[in-house]
C-alpha positions as CSV (number, residue, x, y, z in Angstrom):
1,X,6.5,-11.9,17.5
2,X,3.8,-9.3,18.7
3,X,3.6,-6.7,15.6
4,X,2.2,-3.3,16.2
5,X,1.3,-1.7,13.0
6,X,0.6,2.0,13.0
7,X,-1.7,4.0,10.3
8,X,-3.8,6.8,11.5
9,X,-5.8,7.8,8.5
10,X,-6.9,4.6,6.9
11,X,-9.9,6.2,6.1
12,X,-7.9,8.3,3.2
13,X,-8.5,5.5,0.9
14,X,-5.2,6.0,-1.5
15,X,-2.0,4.4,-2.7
16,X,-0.9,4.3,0.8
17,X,-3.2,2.3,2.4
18,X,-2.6,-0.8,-0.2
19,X,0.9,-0.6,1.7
20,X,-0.7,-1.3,5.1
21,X,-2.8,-3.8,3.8
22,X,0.1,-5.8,2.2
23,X,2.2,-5.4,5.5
24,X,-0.9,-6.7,7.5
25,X,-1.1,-9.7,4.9
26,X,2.9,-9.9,5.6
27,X,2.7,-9.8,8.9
28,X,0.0,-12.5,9.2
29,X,0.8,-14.8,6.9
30,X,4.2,-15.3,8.7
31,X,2.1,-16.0,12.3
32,X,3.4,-12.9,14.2
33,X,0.5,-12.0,16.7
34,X,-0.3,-8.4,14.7
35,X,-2.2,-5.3,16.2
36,X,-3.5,-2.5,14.1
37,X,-3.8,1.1,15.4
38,X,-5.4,3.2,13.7
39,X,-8.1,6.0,14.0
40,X,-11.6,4.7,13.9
41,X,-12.7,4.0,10.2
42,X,-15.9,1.9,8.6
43,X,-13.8,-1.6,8.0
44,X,-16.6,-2.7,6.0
45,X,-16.7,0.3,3.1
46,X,-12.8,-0.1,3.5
47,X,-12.9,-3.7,2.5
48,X,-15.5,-3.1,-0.2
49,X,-13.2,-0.1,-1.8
50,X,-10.3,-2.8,-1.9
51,X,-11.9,-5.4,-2.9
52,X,-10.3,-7.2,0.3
53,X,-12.8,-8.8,2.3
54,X,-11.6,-10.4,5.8
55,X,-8.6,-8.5,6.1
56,X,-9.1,-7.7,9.4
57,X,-10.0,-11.1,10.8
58,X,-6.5,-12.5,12.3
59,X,-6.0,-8.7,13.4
60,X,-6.3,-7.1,17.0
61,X,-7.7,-3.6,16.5
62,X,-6.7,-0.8,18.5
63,X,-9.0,2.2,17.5
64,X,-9.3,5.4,18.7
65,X,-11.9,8.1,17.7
66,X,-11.7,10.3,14.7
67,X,-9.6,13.2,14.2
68,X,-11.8,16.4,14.2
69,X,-10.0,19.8,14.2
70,X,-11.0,22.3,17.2
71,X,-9.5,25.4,15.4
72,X,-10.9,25.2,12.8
73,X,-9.3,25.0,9.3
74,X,-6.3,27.1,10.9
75,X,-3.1,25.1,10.9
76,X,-4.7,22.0,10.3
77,X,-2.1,19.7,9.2
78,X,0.0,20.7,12.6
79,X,-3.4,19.8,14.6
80,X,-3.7,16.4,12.6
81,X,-0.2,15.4,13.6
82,X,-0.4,16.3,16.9
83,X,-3.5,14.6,17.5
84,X,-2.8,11.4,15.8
85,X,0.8,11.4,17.8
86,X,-0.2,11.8,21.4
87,X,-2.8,9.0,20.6
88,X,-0.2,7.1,19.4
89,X,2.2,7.8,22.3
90,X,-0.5,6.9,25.0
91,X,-1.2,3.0,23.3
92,X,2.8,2.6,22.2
93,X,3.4,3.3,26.2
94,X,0.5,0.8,27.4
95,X,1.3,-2.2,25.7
96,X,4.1,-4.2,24.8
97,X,5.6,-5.0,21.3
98,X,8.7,-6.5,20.0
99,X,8.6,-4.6,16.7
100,X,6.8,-1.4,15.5
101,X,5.7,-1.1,11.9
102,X,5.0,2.4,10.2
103,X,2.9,2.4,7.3
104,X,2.2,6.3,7.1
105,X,4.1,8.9,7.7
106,X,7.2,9.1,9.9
107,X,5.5,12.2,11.4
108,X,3.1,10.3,13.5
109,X,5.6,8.1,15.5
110,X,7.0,9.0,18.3
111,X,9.9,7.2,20.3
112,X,9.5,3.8,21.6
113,X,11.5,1.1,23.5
114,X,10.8,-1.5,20.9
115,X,12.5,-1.3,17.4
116,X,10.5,0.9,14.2
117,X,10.5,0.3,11.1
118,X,9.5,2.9,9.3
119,X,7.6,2.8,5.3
120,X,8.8,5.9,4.1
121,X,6.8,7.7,1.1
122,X,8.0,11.1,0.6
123,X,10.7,13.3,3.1
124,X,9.0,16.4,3.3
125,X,6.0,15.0,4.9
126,X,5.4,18.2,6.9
127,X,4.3,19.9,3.0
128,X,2.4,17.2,2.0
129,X,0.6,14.7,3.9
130,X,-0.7,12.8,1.4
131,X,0.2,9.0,0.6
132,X,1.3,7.1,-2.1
133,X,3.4,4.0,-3.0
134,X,3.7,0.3,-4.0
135,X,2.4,-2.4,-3.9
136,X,0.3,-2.5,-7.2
137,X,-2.0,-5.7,-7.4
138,X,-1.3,-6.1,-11.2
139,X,-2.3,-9.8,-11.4
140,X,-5.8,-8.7,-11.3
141,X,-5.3,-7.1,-14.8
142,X,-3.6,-9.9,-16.6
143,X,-6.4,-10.5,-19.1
144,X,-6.3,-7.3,-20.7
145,X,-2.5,-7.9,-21.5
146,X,-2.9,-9.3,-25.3
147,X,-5.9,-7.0,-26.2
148,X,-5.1,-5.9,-29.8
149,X,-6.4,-2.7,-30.1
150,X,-8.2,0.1,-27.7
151,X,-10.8,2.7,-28.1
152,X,-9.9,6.4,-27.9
153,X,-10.3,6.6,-24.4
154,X,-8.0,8.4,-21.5
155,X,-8.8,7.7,-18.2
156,X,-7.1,9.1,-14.3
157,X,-7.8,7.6,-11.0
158,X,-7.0,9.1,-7.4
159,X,-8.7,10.9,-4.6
160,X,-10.5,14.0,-6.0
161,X,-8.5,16.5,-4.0
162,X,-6.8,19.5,-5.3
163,X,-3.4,18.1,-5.1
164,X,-3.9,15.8,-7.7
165,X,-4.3,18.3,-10.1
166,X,-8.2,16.7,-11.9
167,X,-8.6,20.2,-13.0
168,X,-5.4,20.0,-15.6
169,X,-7.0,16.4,-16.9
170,X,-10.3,18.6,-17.8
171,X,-8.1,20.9,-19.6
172,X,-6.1,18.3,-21.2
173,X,-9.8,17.1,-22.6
174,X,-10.5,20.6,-24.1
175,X,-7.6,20.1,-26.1
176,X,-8.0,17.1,-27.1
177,X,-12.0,17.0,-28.0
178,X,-12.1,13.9,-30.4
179,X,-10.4,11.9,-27.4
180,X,-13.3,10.6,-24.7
181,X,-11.4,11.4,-20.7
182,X,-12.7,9.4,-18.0
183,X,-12.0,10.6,-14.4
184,X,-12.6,8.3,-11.2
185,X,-11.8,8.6,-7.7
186,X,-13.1,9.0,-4.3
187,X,-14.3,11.7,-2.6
188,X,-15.1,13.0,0.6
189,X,-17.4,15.5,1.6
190,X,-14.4,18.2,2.4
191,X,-13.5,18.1,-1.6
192,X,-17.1,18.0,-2.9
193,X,-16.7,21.8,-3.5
194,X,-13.7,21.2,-5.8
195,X,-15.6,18.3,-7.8
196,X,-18.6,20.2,-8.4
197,X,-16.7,22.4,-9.8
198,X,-14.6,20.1,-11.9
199,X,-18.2,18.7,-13.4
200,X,-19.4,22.7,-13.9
201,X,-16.1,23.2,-15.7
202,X,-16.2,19.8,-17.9
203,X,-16.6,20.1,-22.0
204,X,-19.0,17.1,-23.1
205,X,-16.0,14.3,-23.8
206,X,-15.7,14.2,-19.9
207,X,-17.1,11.9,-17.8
208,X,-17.0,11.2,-13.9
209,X,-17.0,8.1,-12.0
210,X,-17.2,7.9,-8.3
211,X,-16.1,4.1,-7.6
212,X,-14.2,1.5,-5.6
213,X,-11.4,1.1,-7.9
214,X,-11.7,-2.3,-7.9
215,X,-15.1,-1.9,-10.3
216,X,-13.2,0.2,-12.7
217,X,-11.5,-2.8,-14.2
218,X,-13.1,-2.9,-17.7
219,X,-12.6,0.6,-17.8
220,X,-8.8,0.5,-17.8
221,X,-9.0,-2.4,-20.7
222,X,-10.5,-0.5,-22.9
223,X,-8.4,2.6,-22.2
224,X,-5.8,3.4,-24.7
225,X,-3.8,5.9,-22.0
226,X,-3.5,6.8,-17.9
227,X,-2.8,10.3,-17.6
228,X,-1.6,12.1,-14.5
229,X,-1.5,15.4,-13.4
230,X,-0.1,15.1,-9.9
231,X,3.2,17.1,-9.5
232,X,6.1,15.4,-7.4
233,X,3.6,12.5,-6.7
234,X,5.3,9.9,-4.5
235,X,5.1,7.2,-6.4
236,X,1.6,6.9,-8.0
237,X,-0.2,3.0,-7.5
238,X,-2.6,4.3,-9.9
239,X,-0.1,4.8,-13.1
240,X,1.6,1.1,-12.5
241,X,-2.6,-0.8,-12.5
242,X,-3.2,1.1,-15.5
243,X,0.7,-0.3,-17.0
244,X,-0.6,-3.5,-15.9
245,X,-3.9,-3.2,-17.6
246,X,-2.2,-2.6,-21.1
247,X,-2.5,1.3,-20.8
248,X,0.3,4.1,-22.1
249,X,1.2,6.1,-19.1
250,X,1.0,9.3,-19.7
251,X,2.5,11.3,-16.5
252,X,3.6,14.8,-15.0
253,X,7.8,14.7,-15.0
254,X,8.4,15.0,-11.7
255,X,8.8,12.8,-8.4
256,X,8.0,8.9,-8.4
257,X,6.4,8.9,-11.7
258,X,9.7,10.0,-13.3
259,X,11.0,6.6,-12.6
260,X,8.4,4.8,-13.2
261,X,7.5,6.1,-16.8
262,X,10.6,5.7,-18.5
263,X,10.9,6.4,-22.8
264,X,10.0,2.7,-23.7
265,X,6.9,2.3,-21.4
266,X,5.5,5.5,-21.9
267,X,5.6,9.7,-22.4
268,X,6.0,12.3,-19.5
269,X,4.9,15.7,-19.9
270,X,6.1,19.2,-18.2
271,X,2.9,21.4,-20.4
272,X,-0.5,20.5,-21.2
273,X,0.9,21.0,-24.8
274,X,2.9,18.3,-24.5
275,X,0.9,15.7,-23.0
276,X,-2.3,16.5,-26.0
277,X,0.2,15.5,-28.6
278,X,1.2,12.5,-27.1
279,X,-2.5,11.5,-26.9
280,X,-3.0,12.1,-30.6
281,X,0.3,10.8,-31.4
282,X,-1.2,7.2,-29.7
283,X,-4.4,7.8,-31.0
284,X,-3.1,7.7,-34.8
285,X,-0.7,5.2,-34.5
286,X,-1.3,2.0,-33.5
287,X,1.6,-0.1,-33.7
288,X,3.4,2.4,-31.1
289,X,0.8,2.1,-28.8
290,X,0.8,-1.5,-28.9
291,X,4.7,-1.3,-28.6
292,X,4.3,0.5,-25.4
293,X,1.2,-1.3,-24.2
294,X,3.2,-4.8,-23.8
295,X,6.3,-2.9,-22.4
296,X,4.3,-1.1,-19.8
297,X,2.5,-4.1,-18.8
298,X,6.0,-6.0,-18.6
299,X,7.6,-2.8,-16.4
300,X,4.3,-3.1,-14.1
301,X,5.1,-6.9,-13.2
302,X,8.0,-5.4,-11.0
303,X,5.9,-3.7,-8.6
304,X,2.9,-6.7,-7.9
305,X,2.2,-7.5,-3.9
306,X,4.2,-10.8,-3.8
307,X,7.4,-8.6,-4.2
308,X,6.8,-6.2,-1.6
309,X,4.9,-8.9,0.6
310,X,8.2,-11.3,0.3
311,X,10.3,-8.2,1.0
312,X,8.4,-7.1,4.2
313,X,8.7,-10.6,5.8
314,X,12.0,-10.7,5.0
315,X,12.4,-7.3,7.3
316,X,10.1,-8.4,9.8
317,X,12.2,-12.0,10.4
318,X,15.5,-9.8,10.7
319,X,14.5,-7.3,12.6
C-alpha cells in the first residue's frame, strides 16, 4: 500500500515529531511503499536530536522549501497554515496514494480522494499550534528503575518557547533555593530573546542545558522530580521519559498532564505555592518518593513505542 505521510514542521523538534517517526517505523516495518512530505529540514541534526539514525532510508522524500513569512510577524500562524496547505494540496493532487497519514495538525490537510487518517493532538489547533503526544521511548530508561535514592535535583525538558511556561520553573527555583533546577530544551534563534532572558533572570541553583534529549539521560536518573509548567499541554512526552526514568512528576493541572499524573504517580499543582511544597515534601521524605518513583515508572510502561507502533499498523492494515 503506497503511504503518504504528512508533517510540515519537522523541524519543531517536540513531542510531536516522536509520533511521525513511530508512524514512519509503522509504516515501514509492515512494507507499505511510504512517502514523507514535509517542509525542508536538516535530516541529519534531526536524527542526531532523536537519537534515530537511518530513519529516513526505506523513505521517499517529498520536500518542499521552508516556510518564511512575507508579512512579517502579522498574523503569522494564518500565513503558516496557508502556506504549508496549498503546498500540500499541490503534491496530494500530483501523485497517487491509497491512504493519507496526518501526523500534525488537522489544519494542514486539505481534502483528498484517498482516505485520511488523521493523529489528532489538541482541537483548538487554530490557538495553539504547538505539538505534543505519545509515543514515549521509555525502554531507554530502564536502568534507572531500581535506583534507591536521588539527589535533590528538579529538572524540565521542552522547546524553550514562551508557551511552555520555563519562566515559572525559574521561579519555582527561587522558592525553593536548597533544591538544584535543571532546565533543558531546544532552541531556535526566534526564542533566543526569551532564553537570555530566562538566564538574566536565573538565582544561582539554576542551570541551563541546550541538548539532544537523548544526552540528558543521566540527568533524569539522578533527578528526584520532572516539573512542568506548561498549561493545557497536550499531552507532554517529556513528563512520561522522566516517569520512566524513576522521576516524581510534578505537573501544571490542566490538559494531558491531568491524566497522566494521577495521586499515586505523582502531585499536580494550580500555584507555584503548591508545587514548592511538594518539592520539599519529596525532598525530606524518602520512602514517599521511592513509593511514587516505582509507580511512575510502572504508569510510564503504558505509553512505550511498541504500543502505539502495534496500534498504528493495526489502523493502517484496516484502513
Amino acid at each position: 500500500m503506497k503511504v503518504l505521510i504528512i508533517h510540515p514542521r519537522l523541524s519543531v523538534k517536540g513531542g510531536g515529531e516522536r509520533v511521525a517517526i513511530h508512524s514512519i517505523l509503522a509504516a515501514t516495518k509492515s512494507g507499505h511503499e511510504v512517502t514523507l512530505l514535509s517542509e525542508e529540514f536538516d535530516e541529519a541534526s534531526f536524527a542526531d536530536f532523536y537519537g534515530c539514525p537511518g530513519l529516513f532510508d526505506k523513505v521517499d522524500r517529498s520536500y518542499y522549501p521552508a516556510f518564511k513569512p512575507i508579512l512579517g510577524p502579522r498574523f503569522l500562524l494564518y500565513q503558516r497554515l496557508i502556506y504549508h496547505w496549498l503546498r500540500i494540496r499541490k503534491a496530494v493532487s500530483r501523485d497517487s496514494f491509497d491512504i493519507v497519514l496526518s501526523t500534525q495538525d488537522i489544519g494542514y490537510v486539505p481534502s483528498t480522494h484517498a482516505p485520511v487518517i488523521q493523529y489528532c493532538y489538541f482541537p483548538e489547533y487554530f490557538s495553539h499550534l504547538q505539538t505534543g503526544s505519545s509515543p514515549c521511548p521509555v525502554e531507554d530508561y530502564s536502568e534507572f528503575t531500581n535506583v534507591k535514592s536521588r539527589e535533590n535535583l528538579v529538572v524540565t525538558i521542552g522547546r524553550i518557547v514562551p508557551e511552555k511556561r520555563f519562566h515559572l520553573f525559574i521561579e519555582l527555583a527561587r522558592i525553593v533555593p536548597k533544591t538544584r533546577f535543571v532546565a533543558i530544551g531546544s532552541l531556535s534563534d526566534e526564542t533566543s530573546a526569551y532564553y537570555d532572558q530566562l538566564k538574566k533572570s536565573a538565582p544561582e541553583n539554576v542551570s541551563f542545558i541546550l541538548s539532544p534529549l537523548r544526552k540528558v539521560r543521566d540527568i533524569l536518573g539522578r533527578a528526584m522530580a520532572y516539573v512542568h509548567c506548561a498549561e493545557n499541554e497536550h499531552f507532554g512526552i517529556t513528563i512520561v521519559e522522566a516517569m520512566a526514568a524513576g522521576c516524581v512528576p510534578i505537573v501544571h493541572d490542566s490538559g494531558g498532564p491531568k491524566e497522566i499524573v494521577t495521586s499515586d504517580v505523582g502531585f499536580r499543582w494550580s500555584n507555584l505555592s503548591v508545587a514548592a511544597r511538594q518539592i520539599v515534601m519529596l525532598a525530606e521524605n524518602d520512602s514517599l518518593w521511592r513509593e511514587l518513583s516505582a509507580a511512575a515508572s510502572v504508569r510510564a510502561r503504558q505509553f512505550r513505542p511498541e504500543v502505539f507502533e502495534s496500534e498504528m499498523t493495526r489502523i493502517l492494515k484496516v484502513s
